[in-house]
N, C-alpha and C positions, 0 to 999 in steps of 0.2 A: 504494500500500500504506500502509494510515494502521497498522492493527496486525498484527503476526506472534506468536504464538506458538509456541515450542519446546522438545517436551515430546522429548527422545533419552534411550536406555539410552545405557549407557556401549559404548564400542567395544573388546570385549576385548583387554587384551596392549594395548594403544597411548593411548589418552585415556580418560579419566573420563566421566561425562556431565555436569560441571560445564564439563572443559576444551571438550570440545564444545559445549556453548551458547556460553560464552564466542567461541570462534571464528567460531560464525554469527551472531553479535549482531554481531562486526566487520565482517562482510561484509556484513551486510544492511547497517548503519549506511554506508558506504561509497559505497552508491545509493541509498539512503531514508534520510535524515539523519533525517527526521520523524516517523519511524515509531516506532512504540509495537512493541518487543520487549519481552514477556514470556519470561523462561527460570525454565523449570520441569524441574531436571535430574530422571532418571527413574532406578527401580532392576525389577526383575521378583522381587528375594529372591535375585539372583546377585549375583559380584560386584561392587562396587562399590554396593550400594543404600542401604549407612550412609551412605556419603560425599555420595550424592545426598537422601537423607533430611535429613540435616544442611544441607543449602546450600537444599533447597525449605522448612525448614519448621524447622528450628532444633535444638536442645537442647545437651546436651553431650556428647562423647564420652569413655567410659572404658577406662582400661587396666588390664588383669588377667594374672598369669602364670599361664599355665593347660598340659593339659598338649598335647600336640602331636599330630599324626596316626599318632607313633611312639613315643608317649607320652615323648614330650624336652620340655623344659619351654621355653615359647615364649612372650612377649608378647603375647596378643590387644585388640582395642577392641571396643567396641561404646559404643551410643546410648541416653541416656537422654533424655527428654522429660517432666517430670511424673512421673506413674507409670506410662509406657510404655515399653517398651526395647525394641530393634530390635538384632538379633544376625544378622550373618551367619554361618553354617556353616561356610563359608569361612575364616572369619579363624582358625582354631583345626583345622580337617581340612579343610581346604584343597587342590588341586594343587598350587601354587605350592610347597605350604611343603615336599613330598616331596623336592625336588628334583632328579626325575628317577629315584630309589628308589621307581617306582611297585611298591608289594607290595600292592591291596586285601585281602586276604587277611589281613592283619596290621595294617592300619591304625584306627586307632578314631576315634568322636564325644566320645570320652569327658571335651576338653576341652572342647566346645560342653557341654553339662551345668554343666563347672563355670563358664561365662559366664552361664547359666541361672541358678544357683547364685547367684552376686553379683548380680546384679540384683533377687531376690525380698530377697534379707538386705537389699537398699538403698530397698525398701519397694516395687517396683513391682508393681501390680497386672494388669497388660496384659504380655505379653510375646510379640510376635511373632519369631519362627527363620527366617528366608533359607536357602529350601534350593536350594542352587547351588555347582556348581564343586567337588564333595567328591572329596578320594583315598580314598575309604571306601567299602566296602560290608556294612555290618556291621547294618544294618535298626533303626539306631538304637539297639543296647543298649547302646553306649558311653554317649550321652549320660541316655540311662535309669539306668545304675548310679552317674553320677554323684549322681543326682538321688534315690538311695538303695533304686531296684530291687533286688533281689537275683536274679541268675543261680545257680542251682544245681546240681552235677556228678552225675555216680552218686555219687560217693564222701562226698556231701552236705555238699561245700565249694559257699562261696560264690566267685564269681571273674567275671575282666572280661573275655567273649568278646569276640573278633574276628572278622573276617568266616567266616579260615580254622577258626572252632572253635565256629559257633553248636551244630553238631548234639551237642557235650557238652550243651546243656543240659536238663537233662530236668526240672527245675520254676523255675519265676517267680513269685516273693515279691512282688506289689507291693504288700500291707501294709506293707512299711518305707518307703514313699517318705516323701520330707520333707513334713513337714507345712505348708510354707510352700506349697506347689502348691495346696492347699486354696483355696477361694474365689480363685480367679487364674483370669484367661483365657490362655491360652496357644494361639497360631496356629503351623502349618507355611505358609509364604508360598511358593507352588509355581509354579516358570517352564515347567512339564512338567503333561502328564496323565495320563504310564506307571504303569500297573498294578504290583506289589511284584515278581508273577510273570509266567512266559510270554515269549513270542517279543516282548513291548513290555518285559517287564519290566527291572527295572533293573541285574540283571550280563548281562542280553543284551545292553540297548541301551548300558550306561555301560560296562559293566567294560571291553569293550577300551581305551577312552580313559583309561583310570585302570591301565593294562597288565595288565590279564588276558590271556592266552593261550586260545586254543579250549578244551583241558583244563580250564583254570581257569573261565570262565565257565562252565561244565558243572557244576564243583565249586561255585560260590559258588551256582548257582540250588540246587541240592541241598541247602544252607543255606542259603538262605534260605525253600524251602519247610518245610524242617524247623523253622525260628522261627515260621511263621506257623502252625502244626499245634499251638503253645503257647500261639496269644492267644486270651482268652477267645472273642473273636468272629473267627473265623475269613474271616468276609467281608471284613473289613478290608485282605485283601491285594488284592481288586478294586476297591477306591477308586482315582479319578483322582488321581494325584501320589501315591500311596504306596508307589512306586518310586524318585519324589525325593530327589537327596543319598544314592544307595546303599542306599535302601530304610528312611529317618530318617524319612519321610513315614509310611510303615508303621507304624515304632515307634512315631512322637510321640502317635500317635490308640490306637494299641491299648498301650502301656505307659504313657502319660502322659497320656491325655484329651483331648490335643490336636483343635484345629478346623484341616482341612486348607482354605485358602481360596486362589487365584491372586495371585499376587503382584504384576502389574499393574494389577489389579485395587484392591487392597488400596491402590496408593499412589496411584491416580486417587482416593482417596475421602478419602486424606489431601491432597490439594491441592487439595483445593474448585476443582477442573477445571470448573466447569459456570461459575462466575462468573466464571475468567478468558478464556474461548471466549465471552463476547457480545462483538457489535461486532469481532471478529474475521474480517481476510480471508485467513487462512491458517494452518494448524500445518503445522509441521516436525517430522518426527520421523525416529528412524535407530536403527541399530545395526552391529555388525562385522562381519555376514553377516547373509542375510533367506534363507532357502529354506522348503523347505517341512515341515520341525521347528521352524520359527517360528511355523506356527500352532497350538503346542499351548498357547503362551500367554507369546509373547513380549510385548515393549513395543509393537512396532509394530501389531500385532492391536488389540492392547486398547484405546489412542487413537485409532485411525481406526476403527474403531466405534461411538468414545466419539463420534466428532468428525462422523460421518456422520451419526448422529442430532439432529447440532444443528446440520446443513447448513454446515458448516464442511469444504471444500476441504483434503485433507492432502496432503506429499510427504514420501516417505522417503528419504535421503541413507544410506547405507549405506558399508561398508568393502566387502562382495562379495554378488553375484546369483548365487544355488544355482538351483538344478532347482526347480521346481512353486511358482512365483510366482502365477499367474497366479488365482488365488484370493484373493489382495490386494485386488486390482480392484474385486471382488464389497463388499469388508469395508469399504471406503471409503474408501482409499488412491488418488488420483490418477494418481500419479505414482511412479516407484522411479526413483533417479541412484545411482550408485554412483560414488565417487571416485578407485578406480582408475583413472589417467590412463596408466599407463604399464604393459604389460606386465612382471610382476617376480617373483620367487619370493617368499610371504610374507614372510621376515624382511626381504627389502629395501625390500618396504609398509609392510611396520609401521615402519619408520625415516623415511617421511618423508608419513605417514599425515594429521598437522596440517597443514603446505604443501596436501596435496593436498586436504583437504576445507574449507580456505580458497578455494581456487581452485575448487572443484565449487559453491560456495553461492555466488564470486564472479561465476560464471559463469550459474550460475542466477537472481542477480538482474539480471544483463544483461538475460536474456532475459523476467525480468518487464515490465521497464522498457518494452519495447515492448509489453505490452498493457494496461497499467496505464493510466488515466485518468489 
């Protein structure tokens, strides 16, 4: 093995995909002292895709208090580059930040707007949104009223819906919007292809995971077709990924002009991936499960793709192997390892997830070593 490249998302709830390169650079280094490692940490526009943004490709990150998924006022970061910013959804409507007070229903975007917000005042022209990991289902009019939409009631006040109160709104001003949006590209970066509505759509497929109850998803799709019956272009709700982030995919294209684009996608073209795969005899790549909701446009799709077409051999090192893999194969994935060594209830993986995916790559370079020239 003279070169490896390792391109991993982050493995949620346990490493980054910084800390993961990191640890297969040790392992491989270990049995190929001479080998040329490349780490190129990965994001999809979930979690963790600043932090890997920042370590593939540089800039600075900024902190803003902005307001919360409960509108409590919370710390967020995000990534400036030039005049590019890179904003996960996440950091501001977040799961994490709920702390187990999943209400989508009440939760808003409305502090992702105001991370929007400081990035255009700080001059940037480009602005890509990470739509990932959101306690929202609110179809993006949080981050829209930030950004100076106006919702309007019967009683023809203005005011800041939530998931649980799109159908008050019976008109959308987007004459007020800031006039900084103006001449600015602005992307939704999408790890997902769900539809806003329907049996894919995004309080079927997310709200239980963000706690919706049966009832409630019943209720939030009912608002959420009722938002979409207000945007000028009502097709909108059948765009790929405009279900994304609780239905912010939706909003950002039909309330803010947004270009909905894949998020894997999107950061393979930011790391001039083509000139670091010559002369390459292997990528690595991984994530914290692989099934078959991975091909709607995870990490590991998108690089062994990337990587088949330029006859580049991949393997995916993974945290866990779900149902309907087997379409991988096809996409140009070699190989799947999962570093489960030990049967265990999730929390007690995730605590000793770095041991064991040191020891899955240490083990995998064993078994290179024997056919390696």
């Amino acid at each position: 093995m003279e070169k490896i490249v390792l391109i991993p998302d982050s493995f949620k709830g346990s490493m980054t995909s910084l800390e993961v390169c990191t640890i297969m650079e040790r392992a491989i280094q270990r049995h190929f002292p001479e080998c040329e490692v490349i780490s190129l940490p990965m994001g999809d526009g979930g979690e963790g895709s600043t932090e890997a943004f920042l370590a593939s490709s540089g800039g600075a990150q900024i902190s803003k208090v902005v307001s919360g998924p409960h509108f409590e006022k919370i710390e967020a970061t995000y990534v400036i580059k030039e005049d590019f910013a890179l904003i996960e959804m996440a950091s501001a409507a977040g799961l994490p930040l709920v702390k187990g007070e999943r209400h989508p229903e009440l939760a808003t975007t409305y502090g992702v707007g105001e991370l929007v917000l400081d990035a255009l005042k700080r001059g940037c022209k480009r602005v890509a949104v990470g739509l990932g990991g959101s306690a929202t289902v609110d179809g993006g009019v949080g981050i829209a009223s930030a950004l100076g939409v106006q919702f309007i009631n019967r009683k023809g006040e203005s005011f800041i819906p939530t998931g649980g109160s799109l159908k008050e709104i019976v008109k959308i001003d987007l004459s007020t919007k800031s006039p900084l949006l103006e001449e600015i590209e602005l992307l939704g970066l999408c790890d997902v292809v769900n539809p806003l509505l329907g049996e894919r759509g995004a309080s079927t497929v997310f709200g239980p995971q963000k706690g919706a109850s049966p009832p409630l998803v019943k209720e939030l799709e009912g608002q959420l077709t009722h938002l979409s019956h207000l945007y000028e272009d009502s097709s909108v709700a059948n765009l790929p990924g405009s279900g994304a982030a609780g239905g912010m995919g939706g909003g950002l294209v039909a309330l803010l002009g947004a270009t909905l684009v894949g998020g894997t996608e999107f950061f393979i073209s930011q790391l001039n991936l083509n000139s670091h795969l010559k002369g390459a005899d292997l990528v690595i790549t991984g994530e914290g499960k692989i099934d078959s909701q991975s091909l709607g446009g995870k990490v590991v799709k998108g690089v062994a793709q990337y990587a088949k077409d330029r006859g580049v051999p991949v393997i995916a090192v993974v945290g866990d192997i779900g149902e309907g893999i087997e379409e991988f194969y096809k996409l140009g994935v070699n190989a799947i390892f999962s570093i489960n060594r030990v049967a265990l209830p999730l929390e007690a993986a995730l605590k000793r997830s770095k041991e064991d995916l040191y020891l899955t790559l240490d083990n995998l370079m064993r078994l290179l070593k024997l056919v390696s020239p």
